[in-house]
C-alpha positions as CSV (number, residue, x, y, z in Angstrom):
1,X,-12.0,-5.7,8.6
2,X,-10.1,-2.4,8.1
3,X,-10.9,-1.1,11.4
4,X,-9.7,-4.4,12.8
5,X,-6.3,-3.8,10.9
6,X,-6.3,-0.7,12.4
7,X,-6.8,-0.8,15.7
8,X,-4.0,-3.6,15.8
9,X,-1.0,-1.6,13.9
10,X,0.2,-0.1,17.1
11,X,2.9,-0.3,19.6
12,X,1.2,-1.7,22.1
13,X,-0.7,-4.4,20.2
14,X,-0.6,-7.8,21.0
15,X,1.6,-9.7,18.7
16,X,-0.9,-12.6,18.9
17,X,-4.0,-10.9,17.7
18,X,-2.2,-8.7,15.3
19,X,-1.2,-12.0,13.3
20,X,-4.6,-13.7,13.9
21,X,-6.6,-10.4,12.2
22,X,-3.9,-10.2,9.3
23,X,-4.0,-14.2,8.5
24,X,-8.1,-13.5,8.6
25,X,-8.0,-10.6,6.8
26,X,-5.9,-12.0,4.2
27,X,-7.7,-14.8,3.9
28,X,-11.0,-12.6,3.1
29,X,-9.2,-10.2,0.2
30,X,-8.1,-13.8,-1.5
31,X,-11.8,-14.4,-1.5
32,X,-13.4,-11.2,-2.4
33,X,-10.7,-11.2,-5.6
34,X,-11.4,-14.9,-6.5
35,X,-15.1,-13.7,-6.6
36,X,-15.1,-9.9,-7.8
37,X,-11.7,-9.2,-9.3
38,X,-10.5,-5.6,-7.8
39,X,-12.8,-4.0,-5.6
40,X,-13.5,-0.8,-7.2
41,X,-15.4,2.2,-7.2
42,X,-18.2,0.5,-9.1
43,X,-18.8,-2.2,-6.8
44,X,-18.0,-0.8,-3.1
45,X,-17.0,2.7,-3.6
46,X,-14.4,4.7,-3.0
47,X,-14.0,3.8,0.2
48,X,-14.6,0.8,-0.2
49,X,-11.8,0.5,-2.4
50,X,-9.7,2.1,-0.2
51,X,-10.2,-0.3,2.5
52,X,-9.8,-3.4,0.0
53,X,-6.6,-1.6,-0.9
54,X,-5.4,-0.8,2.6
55,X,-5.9,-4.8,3.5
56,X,-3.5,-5.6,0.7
57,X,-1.3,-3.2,1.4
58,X,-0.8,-4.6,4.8
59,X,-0.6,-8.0,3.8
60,X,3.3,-8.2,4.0
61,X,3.5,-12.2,4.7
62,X,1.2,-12.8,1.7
63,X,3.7,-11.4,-1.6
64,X,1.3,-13.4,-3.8
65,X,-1.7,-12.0,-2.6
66,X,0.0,-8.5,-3.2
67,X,1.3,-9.2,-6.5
68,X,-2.2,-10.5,-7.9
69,X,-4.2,-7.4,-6.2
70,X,-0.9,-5.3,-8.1
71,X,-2.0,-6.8,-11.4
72,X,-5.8,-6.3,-10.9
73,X,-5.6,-2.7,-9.5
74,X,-3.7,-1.5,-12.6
75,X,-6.5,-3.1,-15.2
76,X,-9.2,-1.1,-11.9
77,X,-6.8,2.0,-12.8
78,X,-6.9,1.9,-16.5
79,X,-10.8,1.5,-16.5
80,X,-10.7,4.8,-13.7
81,X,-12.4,1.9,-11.0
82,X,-9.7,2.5,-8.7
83,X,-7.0,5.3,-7.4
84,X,-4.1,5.5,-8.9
85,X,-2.3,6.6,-5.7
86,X,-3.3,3.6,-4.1
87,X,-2.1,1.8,-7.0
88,X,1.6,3.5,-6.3
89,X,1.8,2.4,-2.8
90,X,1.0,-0.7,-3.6
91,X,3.2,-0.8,-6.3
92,X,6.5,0.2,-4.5
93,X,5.3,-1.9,-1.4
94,X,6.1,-5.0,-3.8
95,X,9.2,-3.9,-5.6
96,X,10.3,-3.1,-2.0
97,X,9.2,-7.2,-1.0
98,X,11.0,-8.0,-4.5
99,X,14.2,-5.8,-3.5
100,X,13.6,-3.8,-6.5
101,X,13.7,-0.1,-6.9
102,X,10.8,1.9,-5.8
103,X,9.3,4.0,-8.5
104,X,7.3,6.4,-6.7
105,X,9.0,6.6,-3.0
106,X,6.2,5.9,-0.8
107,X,8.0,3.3,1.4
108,X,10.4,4.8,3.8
109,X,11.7,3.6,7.1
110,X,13.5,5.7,10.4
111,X,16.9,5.1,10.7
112,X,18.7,4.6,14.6
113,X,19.4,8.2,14.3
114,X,16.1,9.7,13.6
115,X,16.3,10.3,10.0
116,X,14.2,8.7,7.1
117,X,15.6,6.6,4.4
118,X,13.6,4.8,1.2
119,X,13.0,1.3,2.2
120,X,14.8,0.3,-1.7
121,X,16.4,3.2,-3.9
122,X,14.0,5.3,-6.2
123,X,13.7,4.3,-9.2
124,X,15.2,7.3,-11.9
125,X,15.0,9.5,-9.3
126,X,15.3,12.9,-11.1
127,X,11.1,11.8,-12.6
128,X,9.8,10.7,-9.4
129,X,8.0,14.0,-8.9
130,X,6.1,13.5,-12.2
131,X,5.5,9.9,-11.5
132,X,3.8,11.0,-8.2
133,X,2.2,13.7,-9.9
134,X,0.3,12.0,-12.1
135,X,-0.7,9.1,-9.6
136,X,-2.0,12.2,-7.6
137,X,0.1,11.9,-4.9
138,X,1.9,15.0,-3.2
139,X,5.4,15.9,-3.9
140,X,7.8,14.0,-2.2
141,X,9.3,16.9,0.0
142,X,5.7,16.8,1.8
143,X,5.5,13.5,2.2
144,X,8.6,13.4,3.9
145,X,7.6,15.8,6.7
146,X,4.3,14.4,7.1
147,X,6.4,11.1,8.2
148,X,8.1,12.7,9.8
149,X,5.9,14.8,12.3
150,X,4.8,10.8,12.7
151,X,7.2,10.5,15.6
């Protein structure tokens, strides 16, 4: 499924089979969290979870899907089943759907003009770092340049 996902998140893809493989793969995380709950450590491994987490993440025409893998990653989190920097992407990738402010500034977008701007503000800015800290996820200045050297 993930490699799927990833193969079709390019450029070049075509449009068609880009939607077919995210309706499918959507439709498979709905099942696996009717069935299992979060997909954590415990039951497919790390990256296991990463991939479940990856699928959800990417399931930008499904907010409900999103929003119930949101709630059952942070109960995966709390038990230490799951990563809490997966659960910080996901979380700001629905604040972002909901037009809300992004708490740990992981969703970013190029402007016309070759710059990078947060998709929604951040959240109290001035405690993002620690926020990102203790989701283990790098400081925000790094971040930046690794999406940048993306271009």
């Amino acid at each position: 499924m993930l490699r799927l996902d990833q193969e079709v998140r390019t450029p070049d893809a075509d449009q068609a089979d880009w939607d077919r493989i995210e309706r499918a793969n959507t439709e498979r995380m709905r099942q696996i969290l009717d069935e299992h709950g979060w997909p954590g450590y415990e039951l497919v491994g790390e990256d296991g979870e990463d991939a479940a987490w990856a699928l959800v993440q990417h399931a930008d025409r499904a907010l409900d899907l999103q929003r119930r893998a949101l709630a059952l990653l942070h109960e995966a989190v709390a038990k230490g089943d799951a990563s809490p920097g997966n659960l910080a992407y996901l979380e700001d990738r629905v604040r972002v759907a909901e037009g809300k402010p992004q708490r740990y500034g992981t969703q970013w977008e190029p402007t016309q003009d070759g710059q990078w701007r947060p998709r929604t503000p951040i959240e109290d800015e001035a405690g993002v770092e620690e926020r990102r800290a203790e989701a283990g996820l790098q400081p925000l200045a790094e971040y930046l340049e690794e999406l940048k050297s993306l271009e």
